[in-house]
Backbone as CSV, one residue per row, in Angstrom:
resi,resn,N_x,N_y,N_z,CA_x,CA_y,CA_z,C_x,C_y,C_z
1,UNK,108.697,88.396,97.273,109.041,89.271,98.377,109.280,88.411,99.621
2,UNK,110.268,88.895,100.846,110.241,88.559,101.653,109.540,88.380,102.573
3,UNK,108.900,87.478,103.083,107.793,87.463,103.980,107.842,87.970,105.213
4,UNK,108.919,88.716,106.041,108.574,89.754,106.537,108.684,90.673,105.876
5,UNK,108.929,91.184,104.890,108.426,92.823,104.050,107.227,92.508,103.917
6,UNK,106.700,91.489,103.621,105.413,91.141,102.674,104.530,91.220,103.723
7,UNK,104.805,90.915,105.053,103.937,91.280,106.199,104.032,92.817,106.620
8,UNK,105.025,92.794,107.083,105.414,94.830,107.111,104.655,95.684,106.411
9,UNK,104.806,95.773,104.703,103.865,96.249,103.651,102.878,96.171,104.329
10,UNK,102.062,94.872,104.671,100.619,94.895,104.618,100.240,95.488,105.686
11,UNK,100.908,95.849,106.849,100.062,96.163,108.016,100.438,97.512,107.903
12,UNK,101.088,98.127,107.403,101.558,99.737,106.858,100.326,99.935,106.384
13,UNK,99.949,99.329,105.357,98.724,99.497,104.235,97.460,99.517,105.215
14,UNK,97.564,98.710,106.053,96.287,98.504,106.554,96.143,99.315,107.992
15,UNK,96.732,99.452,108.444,97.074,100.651,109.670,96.758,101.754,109.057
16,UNK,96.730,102.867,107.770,96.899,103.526,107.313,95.478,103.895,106.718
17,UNK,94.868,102.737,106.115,93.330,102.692,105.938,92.517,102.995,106.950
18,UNK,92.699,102.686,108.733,92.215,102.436,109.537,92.293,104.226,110.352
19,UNK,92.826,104.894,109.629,93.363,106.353,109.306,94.263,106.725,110.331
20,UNK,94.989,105.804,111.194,96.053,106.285,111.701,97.401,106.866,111.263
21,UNK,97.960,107.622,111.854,99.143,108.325,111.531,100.437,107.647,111.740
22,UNK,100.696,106.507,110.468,101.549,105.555,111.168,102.754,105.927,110.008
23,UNK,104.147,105.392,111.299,105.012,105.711,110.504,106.108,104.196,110.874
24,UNK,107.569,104.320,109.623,108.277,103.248,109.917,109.312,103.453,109.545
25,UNK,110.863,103.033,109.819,112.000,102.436,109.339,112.611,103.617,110.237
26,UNK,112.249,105.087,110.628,112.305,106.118,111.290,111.498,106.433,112.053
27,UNK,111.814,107.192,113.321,110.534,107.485,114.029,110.477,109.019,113.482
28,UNK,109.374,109.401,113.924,108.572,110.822,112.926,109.616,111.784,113.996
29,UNK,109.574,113.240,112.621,109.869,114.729,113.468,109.501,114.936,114.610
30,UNK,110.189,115.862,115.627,109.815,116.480,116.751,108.574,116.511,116.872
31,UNK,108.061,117.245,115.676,106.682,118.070,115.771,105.414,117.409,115.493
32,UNK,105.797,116.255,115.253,104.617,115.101,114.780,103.967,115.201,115.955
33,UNK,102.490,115.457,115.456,100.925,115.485,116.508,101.057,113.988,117.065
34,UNK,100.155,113.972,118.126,100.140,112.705,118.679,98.904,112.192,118.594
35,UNK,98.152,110.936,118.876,99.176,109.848,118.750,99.327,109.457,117.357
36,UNK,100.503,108.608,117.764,100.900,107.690,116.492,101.749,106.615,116.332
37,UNK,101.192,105.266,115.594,102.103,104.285,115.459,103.238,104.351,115.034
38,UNK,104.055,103.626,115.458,105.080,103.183,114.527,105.471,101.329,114.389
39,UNK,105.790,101.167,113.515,105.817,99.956,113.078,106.978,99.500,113.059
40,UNK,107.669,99.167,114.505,109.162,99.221,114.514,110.018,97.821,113.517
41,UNK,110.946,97.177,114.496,111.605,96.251,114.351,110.928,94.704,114.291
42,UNK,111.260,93.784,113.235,110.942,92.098,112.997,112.145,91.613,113.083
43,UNK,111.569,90.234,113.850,112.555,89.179,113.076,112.056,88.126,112.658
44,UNK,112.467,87.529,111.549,112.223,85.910,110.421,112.913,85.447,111.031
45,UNK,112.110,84.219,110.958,112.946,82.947,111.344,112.328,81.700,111.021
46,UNK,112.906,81.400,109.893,112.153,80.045,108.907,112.465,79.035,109.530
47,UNK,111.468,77.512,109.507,111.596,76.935,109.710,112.495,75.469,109.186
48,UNK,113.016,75.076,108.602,113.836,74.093,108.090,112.748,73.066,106.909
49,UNK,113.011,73.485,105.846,112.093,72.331,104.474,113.279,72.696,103.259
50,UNK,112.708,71.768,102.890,113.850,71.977,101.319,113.061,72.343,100.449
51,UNK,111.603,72.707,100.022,110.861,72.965,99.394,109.944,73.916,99.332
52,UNK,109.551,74.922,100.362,108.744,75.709,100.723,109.109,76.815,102.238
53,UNK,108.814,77.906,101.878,109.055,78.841,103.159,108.091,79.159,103.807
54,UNK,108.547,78.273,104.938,107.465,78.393,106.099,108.156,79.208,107.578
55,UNK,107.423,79.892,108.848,108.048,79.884,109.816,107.614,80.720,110.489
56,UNK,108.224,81.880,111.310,107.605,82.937,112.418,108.147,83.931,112.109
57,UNK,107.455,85.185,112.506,107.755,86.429,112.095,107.453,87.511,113.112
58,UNK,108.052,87.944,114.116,108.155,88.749,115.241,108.319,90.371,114.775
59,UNK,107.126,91.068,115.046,106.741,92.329,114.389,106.316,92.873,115.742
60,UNK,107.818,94.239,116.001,107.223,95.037,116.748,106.636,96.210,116.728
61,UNK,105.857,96.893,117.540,104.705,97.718,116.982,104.554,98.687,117.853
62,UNK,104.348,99.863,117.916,104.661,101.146,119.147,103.353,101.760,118.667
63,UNK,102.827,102.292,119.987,101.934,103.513,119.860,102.470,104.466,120.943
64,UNK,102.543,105.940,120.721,102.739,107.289,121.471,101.656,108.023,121.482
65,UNK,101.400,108.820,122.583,100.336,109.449,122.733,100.689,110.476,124.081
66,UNK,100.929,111.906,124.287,100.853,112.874,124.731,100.387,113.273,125.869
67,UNK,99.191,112.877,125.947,98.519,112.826,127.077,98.213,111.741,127.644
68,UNK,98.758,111.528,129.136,98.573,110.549,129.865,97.282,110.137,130.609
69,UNK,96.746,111.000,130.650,95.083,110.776,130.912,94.070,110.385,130.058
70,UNK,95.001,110.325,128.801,93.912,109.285,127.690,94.443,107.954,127.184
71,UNK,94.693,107.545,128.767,95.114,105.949,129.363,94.252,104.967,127.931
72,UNK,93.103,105.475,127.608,91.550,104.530,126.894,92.469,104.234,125.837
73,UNK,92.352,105.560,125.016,92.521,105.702,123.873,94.146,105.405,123.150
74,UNK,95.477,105.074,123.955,96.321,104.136,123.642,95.647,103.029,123.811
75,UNK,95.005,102.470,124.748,93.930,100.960,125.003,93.398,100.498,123.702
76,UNK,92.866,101.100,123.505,92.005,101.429,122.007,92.425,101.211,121.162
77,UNK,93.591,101.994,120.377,94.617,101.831,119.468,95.145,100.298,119.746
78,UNK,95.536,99.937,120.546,96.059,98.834,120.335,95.387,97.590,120.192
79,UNK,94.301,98.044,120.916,93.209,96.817,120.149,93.140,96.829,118.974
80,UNK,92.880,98.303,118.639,92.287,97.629,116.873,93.872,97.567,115.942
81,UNK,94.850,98.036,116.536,95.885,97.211,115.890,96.082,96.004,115.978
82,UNK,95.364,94.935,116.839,95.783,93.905,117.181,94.264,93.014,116.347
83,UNK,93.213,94.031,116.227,92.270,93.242,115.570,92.944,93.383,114.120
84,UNK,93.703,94.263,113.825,94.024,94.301,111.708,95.236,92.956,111.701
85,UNK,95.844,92.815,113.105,96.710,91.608,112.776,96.069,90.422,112.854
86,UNK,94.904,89.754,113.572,94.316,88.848,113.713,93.550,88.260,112.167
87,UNK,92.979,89.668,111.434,92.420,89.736,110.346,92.706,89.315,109.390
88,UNK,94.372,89.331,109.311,95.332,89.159,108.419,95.769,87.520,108.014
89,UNK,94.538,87.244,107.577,94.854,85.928,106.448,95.839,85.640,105.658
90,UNK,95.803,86.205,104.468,96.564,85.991,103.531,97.449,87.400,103.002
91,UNK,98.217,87.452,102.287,99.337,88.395,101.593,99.076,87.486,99.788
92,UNK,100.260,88.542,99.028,100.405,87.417,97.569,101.103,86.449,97.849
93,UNK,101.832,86.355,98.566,102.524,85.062,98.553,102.173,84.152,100.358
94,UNK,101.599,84.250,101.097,101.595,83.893,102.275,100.440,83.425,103.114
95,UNK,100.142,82.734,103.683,98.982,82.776,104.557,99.895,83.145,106.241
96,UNK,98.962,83.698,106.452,99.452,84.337,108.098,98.423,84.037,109.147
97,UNK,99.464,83.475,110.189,98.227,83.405,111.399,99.164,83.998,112.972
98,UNK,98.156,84.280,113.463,99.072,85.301,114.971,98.742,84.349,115.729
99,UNK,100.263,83.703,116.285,100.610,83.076,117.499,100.373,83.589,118.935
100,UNK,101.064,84.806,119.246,101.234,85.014,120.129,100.991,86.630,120.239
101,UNK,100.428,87.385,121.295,101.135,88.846,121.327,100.865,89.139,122.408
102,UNK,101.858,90.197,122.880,101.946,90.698,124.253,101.842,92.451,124.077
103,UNK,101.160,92.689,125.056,101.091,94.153,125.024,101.550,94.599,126.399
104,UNK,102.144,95.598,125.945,102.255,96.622,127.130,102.102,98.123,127.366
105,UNK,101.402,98.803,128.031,101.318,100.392,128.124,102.849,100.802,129.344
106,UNK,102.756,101.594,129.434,104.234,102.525,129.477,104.138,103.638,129.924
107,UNK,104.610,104.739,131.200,105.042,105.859,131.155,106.241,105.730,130.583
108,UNK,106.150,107.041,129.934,107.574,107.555,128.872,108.307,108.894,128.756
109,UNK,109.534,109.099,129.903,109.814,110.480,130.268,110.571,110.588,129.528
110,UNK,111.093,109.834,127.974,112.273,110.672,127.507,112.145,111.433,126.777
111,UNK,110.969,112.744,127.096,110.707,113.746,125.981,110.344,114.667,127.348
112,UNK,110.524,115.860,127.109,110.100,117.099,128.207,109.204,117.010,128.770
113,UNK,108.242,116.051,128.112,106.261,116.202,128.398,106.079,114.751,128.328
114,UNK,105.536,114.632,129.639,105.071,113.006,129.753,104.504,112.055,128.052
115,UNK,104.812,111.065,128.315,104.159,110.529,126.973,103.826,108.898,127.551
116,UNK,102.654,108.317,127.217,102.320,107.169,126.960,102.541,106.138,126.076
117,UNK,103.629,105.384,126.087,103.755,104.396,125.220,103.512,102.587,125.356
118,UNK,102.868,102.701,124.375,101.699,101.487,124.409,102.887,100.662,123.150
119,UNK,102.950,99.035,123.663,104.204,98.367,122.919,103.471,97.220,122.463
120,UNK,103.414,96.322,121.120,102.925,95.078,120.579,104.185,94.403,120.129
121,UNK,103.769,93.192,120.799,105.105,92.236,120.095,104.210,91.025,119.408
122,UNK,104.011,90.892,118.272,103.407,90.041,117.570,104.298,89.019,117.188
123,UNK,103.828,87.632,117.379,104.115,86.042,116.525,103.135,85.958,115.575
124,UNK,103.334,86.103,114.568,102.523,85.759,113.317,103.203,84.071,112.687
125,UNK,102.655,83.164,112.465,103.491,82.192,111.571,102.975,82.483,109.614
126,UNK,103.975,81.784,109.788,103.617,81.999,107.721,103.740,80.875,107.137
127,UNK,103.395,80.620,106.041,103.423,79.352,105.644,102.749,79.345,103.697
């Protein structure tokens, strides 16, 4: 597998254990309760060997949430999304380690009703 699917998969899997309402490749129906991840857009980008795939893997990551006065609890969410990426040793084919990540929280008027969106941009390397 590709080692960003092979990362993607796993944090689907593991976001999902953690019993959030996470979704991907689409963002959810109108009517989807709040909050909830989504596990947006990556990019690969291997590093140069003739023998082995190594390199970085840029995984972006959304949380929404409804109410803007539960400023915490996007806070929250994104911590412990950011603790299941830290966690994340190994895959079947990969060892993973997080370089870099940046977070950001968000007012978000493009829906009738205020919304909070909380943003992760993860560097994972692979190797």
């Amino acid at each position: 597998m590709d080692p960003q699917q092979e990362l993607f998969t796993e944090l689907l899997v593991q976001l999902r254990k953690k019993g959030y309402d996470v979704y991907d490749t689409f963002l959810p129906p109108k009517d989807t309760p709040y909050p909830f991840i989504f596990i947006a857009d990556n990019q690969q980008v291997d590093a140069p060997n003739k023998t082995a795939v190594f390199g970085n893997v840029y995984q972006t990551i959304h949380v929404w949430h409804n109410n803007p006065k539960q400023r915490g609890m996007v806070s929250e969410m994104l911590l412990n999304i950011k603790q299941v990426c830290y966690s994340l040793k190994h895959t079947a084919n990969f060892a993973w380690n997080v370089r870099n990540i940046e977070q950001r929280i968000l007012s978000d008027t493009t829906t009738t009703q205020p919304l909070l969106h909380g943003i992760l941009n993860v560097e994972f390397y692979f190797d």
